[in-house]
C-alpha positions in Angstrom: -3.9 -58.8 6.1 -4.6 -57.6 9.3 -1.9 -57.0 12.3 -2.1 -58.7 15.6 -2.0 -55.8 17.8 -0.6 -56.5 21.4 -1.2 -53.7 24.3 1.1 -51.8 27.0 0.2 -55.1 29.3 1.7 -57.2 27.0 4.8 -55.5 26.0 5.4 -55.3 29.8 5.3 -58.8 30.4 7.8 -59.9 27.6 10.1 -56.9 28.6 10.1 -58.7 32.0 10.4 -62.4 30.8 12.7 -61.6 27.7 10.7 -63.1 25.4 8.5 -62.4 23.1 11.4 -60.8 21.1 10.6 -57.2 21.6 12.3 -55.8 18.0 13.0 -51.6 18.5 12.8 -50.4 14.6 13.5 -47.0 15.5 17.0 -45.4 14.4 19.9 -46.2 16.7 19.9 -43.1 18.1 16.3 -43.3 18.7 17.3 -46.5 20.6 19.9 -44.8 22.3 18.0 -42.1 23.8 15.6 -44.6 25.8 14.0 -48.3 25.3 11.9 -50.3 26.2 13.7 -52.8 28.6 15.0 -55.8 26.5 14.3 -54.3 23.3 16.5 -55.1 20.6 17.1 -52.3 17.9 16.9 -53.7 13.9 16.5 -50.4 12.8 13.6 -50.6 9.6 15.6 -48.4 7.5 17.9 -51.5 7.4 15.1 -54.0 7.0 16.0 -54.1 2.6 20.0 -55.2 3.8 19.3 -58.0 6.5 18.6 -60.8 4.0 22.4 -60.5 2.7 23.9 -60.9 5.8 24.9 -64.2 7.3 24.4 -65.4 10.3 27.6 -64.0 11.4 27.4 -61.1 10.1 23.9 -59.9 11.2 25.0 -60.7 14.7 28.3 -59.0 14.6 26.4 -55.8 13.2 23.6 -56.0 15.7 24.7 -57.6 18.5 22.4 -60.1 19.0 21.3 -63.6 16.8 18.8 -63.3 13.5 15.9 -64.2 15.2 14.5 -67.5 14.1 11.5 -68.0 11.9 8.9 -68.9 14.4 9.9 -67.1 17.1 7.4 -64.7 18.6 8.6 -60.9 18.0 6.6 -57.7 18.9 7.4 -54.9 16.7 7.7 -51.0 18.0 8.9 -47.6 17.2 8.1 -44.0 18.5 4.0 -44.1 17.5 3.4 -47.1 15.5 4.2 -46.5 11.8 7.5 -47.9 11.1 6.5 -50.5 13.4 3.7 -51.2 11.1 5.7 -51.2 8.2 9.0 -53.7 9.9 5.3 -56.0 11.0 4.4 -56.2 6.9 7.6 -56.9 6.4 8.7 -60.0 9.2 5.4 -61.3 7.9 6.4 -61.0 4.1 9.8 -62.6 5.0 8.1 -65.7 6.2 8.6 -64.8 10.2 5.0 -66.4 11.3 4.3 -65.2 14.9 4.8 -61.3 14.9 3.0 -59.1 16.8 2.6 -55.2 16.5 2.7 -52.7 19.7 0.9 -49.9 17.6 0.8 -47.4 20.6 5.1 -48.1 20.4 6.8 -46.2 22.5 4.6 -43.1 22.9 2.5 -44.9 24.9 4.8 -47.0 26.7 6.5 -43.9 28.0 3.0 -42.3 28.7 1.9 -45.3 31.2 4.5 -45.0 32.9 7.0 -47.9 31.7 10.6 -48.5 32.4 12.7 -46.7 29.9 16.6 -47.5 30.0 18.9 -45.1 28.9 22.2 -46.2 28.2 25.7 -44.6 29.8 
């Protein structure tokens, strides 16, 4: 199955509007040393753990609610490959509108976008 790729422009605008969901796979340190503004970081190397939380405890672990089934999510990471792989698997765990920014974060950072770095 093929991805649906979305672009630097893209990413911008749902950074700026808060939604799509844009979903920061990297590691939390990754994360931690810059984002993408509004990203939210599910790190992939948790991706096998997430369907035995609840609820609850997804969003005490992650600060943030389980995103919903339907909701539109772009995927990222440092240049595209764990991005790739969290896209396979939103799309194998029945999320139906997820998007992948292939270029990630490399290219976000090389044309020139926001990057927040936490205190």
């Amino acid at each position: 199955m093929a991805e649906v790729i979305v672009e630097f422009d893209a990413v911008k605008k749902a950074s700026e509007k808060k939604s799509p969901v844009i979903l920061d796979v990297r590691d939390p340190d990754g994360h931690a040393g810059g984002h993408i503004p509004s990203a939210l970081n599910l790190p992939f190397s948790q991706f096998a753990d997430i369907s035995s939380l609840s609820s609850d405890q997804f969003k005490e672990k992650y600060k943030f609610s389980m995103p919903e089934k339907d909701v539109e999510i772009i995927t990222h990471c440092n240049k595209g490959g764990r991005a790739t792989k969290a896209y396979h698997a939103l799309k194998e765990a029945g999320f139906t509108n997820v998007q992948l920014y292939k270029g990630s974060f490399h290219d976000w950072k090389a044309k020139g976008g926001e990057v927040i770095v936490p205190e």
